[in-house]
C-alpha positions in Angstrom: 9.4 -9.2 13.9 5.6 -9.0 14.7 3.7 -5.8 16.1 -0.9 -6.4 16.1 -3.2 -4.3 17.1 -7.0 -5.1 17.7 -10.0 -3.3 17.4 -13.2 -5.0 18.4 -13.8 -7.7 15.9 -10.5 -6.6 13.6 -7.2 -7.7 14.7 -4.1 -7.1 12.5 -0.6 -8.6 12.7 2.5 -7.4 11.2 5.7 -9.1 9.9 8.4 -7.4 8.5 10.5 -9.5 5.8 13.9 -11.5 6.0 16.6 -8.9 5.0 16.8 -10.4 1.4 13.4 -9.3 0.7 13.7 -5.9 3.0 14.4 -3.3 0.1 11.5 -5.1 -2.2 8.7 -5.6 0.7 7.2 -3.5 3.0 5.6 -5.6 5.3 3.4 -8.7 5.4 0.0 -8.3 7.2 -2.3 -10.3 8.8 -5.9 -8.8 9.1 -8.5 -11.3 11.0 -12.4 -10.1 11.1 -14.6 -12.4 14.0 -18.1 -11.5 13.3 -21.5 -12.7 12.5 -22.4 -14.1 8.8 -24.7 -10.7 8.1 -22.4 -8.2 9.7 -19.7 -6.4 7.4 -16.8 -4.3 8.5 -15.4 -1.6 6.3 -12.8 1.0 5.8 -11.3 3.6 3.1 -7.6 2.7 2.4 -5.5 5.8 1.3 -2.8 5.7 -2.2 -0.5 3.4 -1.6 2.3 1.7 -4.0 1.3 -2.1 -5.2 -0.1 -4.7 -2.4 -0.8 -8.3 -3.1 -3.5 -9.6 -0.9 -5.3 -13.3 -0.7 -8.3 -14.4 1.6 -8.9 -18.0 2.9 -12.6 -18.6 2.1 -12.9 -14.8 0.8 -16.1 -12.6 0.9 -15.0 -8.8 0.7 -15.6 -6.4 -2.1 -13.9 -3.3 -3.0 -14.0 0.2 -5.3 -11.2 2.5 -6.3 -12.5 5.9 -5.5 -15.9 6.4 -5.4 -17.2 3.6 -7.8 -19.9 0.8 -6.0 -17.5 -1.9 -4.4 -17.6 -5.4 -6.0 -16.7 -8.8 -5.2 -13.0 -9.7 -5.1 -11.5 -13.1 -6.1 -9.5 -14.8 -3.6 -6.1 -13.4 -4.6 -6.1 -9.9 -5.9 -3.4 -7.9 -7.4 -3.9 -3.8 -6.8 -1.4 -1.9 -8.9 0.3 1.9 -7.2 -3.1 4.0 -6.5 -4.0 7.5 -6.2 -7.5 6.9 -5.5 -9.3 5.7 -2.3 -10.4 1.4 -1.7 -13.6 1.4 -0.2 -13.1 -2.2 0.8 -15.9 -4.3 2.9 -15.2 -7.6 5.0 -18.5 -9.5 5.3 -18.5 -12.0 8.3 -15.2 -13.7 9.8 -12.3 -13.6 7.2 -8.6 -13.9 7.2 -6.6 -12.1 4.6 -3.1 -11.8 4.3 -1.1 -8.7 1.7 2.3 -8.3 1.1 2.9 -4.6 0.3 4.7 -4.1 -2.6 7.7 -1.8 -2.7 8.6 -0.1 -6.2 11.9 -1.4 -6.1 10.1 -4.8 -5.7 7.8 -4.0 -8.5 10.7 -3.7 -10.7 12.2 -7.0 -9.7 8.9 -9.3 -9.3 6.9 -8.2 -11.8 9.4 -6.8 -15.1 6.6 -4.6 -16.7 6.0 -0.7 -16.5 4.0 -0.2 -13.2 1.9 2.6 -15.2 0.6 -0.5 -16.8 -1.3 -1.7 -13.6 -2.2 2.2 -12.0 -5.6 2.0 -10.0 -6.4 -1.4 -11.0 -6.8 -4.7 -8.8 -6.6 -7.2 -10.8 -6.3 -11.3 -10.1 -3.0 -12.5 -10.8 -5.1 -15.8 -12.3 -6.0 -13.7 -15.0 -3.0 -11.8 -16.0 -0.2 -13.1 -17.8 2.1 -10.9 -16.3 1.4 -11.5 -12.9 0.9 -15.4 -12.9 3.7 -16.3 -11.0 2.5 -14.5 -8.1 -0.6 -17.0 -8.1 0.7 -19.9 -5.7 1.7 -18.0 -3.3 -2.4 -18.5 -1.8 -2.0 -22.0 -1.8 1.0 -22.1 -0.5 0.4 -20.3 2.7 -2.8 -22.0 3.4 -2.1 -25.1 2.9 0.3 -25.6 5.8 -0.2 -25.0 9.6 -2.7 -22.1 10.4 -0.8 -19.8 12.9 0.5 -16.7 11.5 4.3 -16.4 12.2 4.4 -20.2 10.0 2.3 -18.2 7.3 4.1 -15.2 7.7 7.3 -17.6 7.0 5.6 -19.8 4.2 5.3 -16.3 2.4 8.7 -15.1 2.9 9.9 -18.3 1.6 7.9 -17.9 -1.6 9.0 -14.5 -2.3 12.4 -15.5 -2.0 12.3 -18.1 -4.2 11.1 -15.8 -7.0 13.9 -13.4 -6.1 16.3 -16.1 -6.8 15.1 -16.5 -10.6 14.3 -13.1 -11.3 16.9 -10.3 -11.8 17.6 -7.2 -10.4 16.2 -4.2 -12.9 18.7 -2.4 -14.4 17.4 0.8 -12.9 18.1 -1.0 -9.3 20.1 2.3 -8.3 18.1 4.9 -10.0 14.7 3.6 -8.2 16.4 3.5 -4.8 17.9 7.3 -5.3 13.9 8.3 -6.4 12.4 6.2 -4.1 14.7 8.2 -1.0 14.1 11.4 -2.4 10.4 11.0 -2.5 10.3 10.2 0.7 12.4 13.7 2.1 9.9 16.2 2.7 12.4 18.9 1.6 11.5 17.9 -1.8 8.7 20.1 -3.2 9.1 20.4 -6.8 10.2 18.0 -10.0 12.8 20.3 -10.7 14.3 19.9 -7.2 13.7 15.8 -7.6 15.0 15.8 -11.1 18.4 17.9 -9.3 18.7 15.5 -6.6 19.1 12.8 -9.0 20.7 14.4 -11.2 18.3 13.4 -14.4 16.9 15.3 -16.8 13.0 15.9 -16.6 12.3 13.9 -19.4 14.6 10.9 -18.2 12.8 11.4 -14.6 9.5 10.9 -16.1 10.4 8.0 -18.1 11.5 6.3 -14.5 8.8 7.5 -12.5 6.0 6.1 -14.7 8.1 2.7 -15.2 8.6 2.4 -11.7 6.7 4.2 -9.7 3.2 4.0 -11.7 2.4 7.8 -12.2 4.1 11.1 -13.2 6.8 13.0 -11.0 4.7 15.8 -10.2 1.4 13.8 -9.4 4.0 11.3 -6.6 5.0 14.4 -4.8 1.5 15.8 -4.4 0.3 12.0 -3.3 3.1 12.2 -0.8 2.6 15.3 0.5 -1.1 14.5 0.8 -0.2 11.6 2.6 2.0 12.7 5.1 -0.6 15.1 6.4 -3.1 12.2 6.9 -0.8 9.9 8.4 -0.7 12.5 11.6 -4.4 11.8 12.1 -4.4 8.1 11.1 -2.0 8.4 14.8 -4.2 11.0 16.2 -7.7 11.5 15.1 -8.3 14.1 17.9 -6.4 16.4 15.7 -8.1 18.9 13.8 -7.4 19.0 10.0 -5.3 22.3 11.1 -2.9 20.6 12.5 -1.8 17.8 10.3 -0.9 19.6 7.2 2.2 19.0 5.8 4.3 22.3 5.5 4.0 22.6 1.9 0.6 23.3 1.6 -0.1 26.8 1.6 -3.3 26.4 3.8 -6.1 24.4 4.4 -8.3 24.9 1.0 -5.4 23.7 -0.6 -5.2 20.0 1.6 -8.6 20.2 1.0 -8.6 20.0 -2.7 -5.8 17.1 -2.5 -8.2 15.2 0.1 -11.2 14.8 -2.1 -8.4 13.9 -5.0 -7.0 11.2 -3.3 -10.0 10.0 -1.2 -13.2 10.8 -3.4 -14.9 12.3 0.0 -14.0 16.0 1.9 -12.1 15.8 5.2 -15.0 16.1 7.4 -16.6 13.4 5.7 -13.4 10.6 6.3 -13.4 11.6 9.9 -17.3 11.4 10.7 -17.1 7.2 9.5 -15.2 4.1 11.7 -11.9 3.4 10.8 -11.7 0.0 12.4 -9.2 -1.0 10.0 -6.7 1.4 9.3 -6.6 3.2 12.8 -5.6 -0.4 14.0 -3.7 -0.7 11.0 -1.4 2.7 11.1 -0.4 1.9 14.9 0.8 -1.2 14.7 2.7 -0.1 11.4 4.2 2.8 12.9 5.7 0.2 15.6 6.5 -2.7 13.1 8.0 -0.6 10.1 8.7 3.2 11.1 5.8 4.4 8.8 2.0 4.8 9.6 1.2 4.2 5.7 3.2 2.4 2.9 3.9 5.1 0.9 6.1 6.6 3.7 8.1 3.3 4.4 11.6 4.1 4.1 13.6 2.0 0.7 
């Protein structure tokens, strides 16, 4: 299944995986800058849970919150965040990411995600992470159209699913992953009931699996599905995409310049060439404007 979405010079394809990869993947995307050597393109990326991306003949940088952006390797690792990339595409580039599911962090990767928290790393240089390597090669080296990429990377990730095994904590990460996602949940007491775990044994799980603490995963999502309603709709005013549990506006206000290192006003004075062509086509290809809403 493919949904794009173009944007002047950006263009973005999605593909959502085979059904053997569904509950471990998000999506696979496609982003393809045509522009000048000297002209750059960039963007602010909200918290999301782990992405893999690679770049055929790479130049793009990028910061976790408000640090200087730097330059990237061609395959990059980036961990759960809570913080803001401030990413920058210089010229005409193709990159490709595979967003990474915490259900498919537990099954491709076999180490505690609070390990890798707001960190991009290259999978080249980590141990843990080397097996994801090839995949780059792999999916350039054959014919350059993007549903035979988008295939070439399916088929990679599926081979690694057939030598690595399910977590033991399968069913518990499913149950936490669904309940983070329901709105109705506002509190870690009212996760830890749903699950029925004890608060200690829900943090234990969140940070293995999920990268942070309980209680910071509910603000982040909270926080997130306020400003996936003007990702859709940037004529809204602030106003009117807050999520029901915040108590009013100074209080999205202080999660905003958590999460994204700049005030509200700030994020929706600059371009969003990538991500407002980015959350549309989402929206149509996966049911979610932003990866930390995608359904498990």
């Amino acid at each position: 299944m493919l949904n794009s979405a173009l944007d002047g010079a950006v263009a973005l394809r999605f593909f959502v995986p085979s059904s053997a990869l569904a509950p471990y993947i998000s999506t696979y995307y496609l982003t393809e800058v045509s522009h000048g050597s000297d002209e750059v393109v960039e963007d602010w990326l909200h918290p999301e849970w782990a992405n893999l991306r690679f770049a055929q003949e790479p130049t793009w940088t990028s910061a976790l919150g408000d640090a200087q952006p730097t330059s990237l390797p061609p395959i990059i690792l980036t961990g759960p965040t809570s913080l803001a990339t401030h990413f920058r595409l210089e010229g005409s580039i193709r990159t490709w990411g595979v967003g990474i599911l915490p259900l498919g962090w537990a099954r491709l990767m076999g180490v505690p995600a609070s390990q890798f928290v707001d960190q991009v790393v290259s999978p080249l240089d980590k141990p843990a992470c080397a097996h994801l390597a090839p995949i780059r090669e792999r999916v350039f080296a054959g014919e350059r159209d993007p549903a035979s990429e988008a295939a070439r990377i399916d088929a990679f990730l599926c081979e690694l699913l057939a030598v690595r095994p399910p977590s033991e904590d399968e069913s518990r990460i499913r149950a936490a992953h669904s309940a983070l996602i329901d709105d109705d949940v506002a509190s870690v007491g009212e996760l830890a009931e749903r699950l029925g775990m004890s608060s200690r044994s829900l943090e234990r799980l969140s940070l293995k699996a999920f990268g942070f603490s309980p209680k910071l995963l509910l603000r982040r999502q909270r926080f997130l599905r306020s400003l996936a309603q003007f990702m859709l709709d940037p004529s809204l005013k602030w106003i009117n995409t807050l999520d029901f549990h915040y108590v009013d506006q100074a209080h999205f206000v202080r999660d905003f310049k958590r999460f994204m290192a700049m005030s509200p006003s700030r994020y929706a004075a600059v371009e969003h060439p990538v991500l407002r062509a980015a959350a549309q086509a989402r929206t149509a290809s996966a049911g979610a404007a932003v990866q930390a809403l995608h359904r498990p």
